[in-house]
Phi, psi and omega in degrees: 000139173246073193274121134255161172217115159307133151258121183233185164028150206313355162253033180043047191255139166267151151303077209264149145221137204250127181240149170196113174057093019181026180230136187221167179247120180261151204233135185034095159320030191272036167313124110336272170288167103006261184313333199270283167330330185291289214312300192298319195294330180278340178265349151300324172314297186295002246225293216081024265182113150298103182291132189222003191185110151259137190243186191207072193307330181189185194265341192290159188293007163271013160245353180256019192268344153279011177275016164246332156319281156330308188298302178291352171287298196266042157072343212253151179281160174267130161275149191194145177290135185290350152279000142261000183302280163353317179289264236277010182259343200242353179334304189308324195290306167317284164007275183310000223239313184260024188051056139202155231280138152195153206226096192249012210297146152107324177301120194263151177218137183217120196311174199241125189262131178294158170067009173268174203218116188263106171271178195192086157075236163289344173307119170237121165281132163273121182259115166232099202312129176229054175321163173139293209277341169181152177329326219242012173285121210227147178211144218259109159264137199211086167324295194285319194280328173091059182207144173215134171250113205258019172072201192243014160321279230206128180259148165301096190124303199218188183245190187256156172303153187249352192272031185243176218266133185042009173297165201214138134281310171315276177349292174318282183336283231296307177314293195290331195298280185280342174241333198243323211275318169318332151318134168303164189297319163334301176340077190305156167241110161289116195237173177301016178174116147115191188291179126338130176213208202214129184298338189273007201242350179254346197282338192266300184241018170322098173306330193272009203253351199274020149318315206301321190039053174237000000 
């Protein structure tokens, strides 16, 4: 198994690309640029790998500004929970808000089934809804390696913001509460922005969590 992770565009949203036994997936797609989009297609390149599964932990728009690039380089649809297909149908508008350009026309989308299992080579994803920071926010649990990529769920430090279209702080907890905390302490977290952390390293100091008393 191989996780890289890109960091792009002005909002420092990271990239993954998770590679296994010659097939790999690419997960929020926040190439910008040109060079950046080169940065992701080349390190695919280098993989040796046949991209086989583009994900979406969720819609807002630093995560989605390569997904027509992406769709269209490698033939494939984005999976996303349909309750962000509104977000990610409104993209342009999300764009326009902060002045700047994105173009999602064209891009096939195919739901994301809560409770199914994604293979990625050797790789099994558990897809688990973890609504709050926006309706249709889902995070990739990958059980035998003891890994989970959380989106803009759960942070080194923090949670994801709540103050966007449908967002929940109640909501939020209760999703990191019931789906990421329930995990063992081991458990890296890859998260939409900033480092690496653990779950037993948010469970111990995490501030929004310790309410949680889990």
């Amino acid at each position: 198994m191989q996780l890289e992770i890109f960091t792009f565009n002005p909002f420092s949203t990271n990239c993954y690309l998770l590679s296994s036994n010659g097939k790999c997936a690419i997960i929020d797609p926040s190439c910008q640029t040109e060079d950046e989009f080169d940065t992701l297609t080349d390190a695919v390149a280098a993989s040796g790998c046949e991209v086989s599964t583009l994900l979406l932990t969720h819609a807002h728009i630093d995560h989605i500004f390569g997904c027509k690039r992406v769709s269209e380089k490698f033939d494939l649809p984005f999976l996303l929970h349909e309750e962000d297909v509104p977000l990610f149908e409104n993209g342009p508008t999300q764009a326009a808000m902060f002045g700047v350009p994105l173009d999602v026309s064209g891009v096939a989308i195919s739901p994301l089934t809560i409770g199914s299992t994604l293979a990625i080579g050797e790789l099994l994803l558990e897809v688990v809804h973890t609504p709050g920071h926006s309706p249709g926010s889902v995070s990739f649990i990958e059980q035998n390696h003891r890994f989970v990529i959380s989106g803009d769920v759960l942070f080194s430090g923090s949670v994801g913001r709540t103050d966007l279209w449908m967002g929940s702080m109640d909501v939020l907890l209760e999703s990191i509460s019931t789906q990421l905390l329930t995990l063992e302490d081991d458990f890296a977290v890859y998260s939409g922005h900033g480092p690496a952390t653990t779950i037993g390293a948010e469970r111990q100091s995490n501030p929004f969590l310790q309410s949680l008393q889990i």
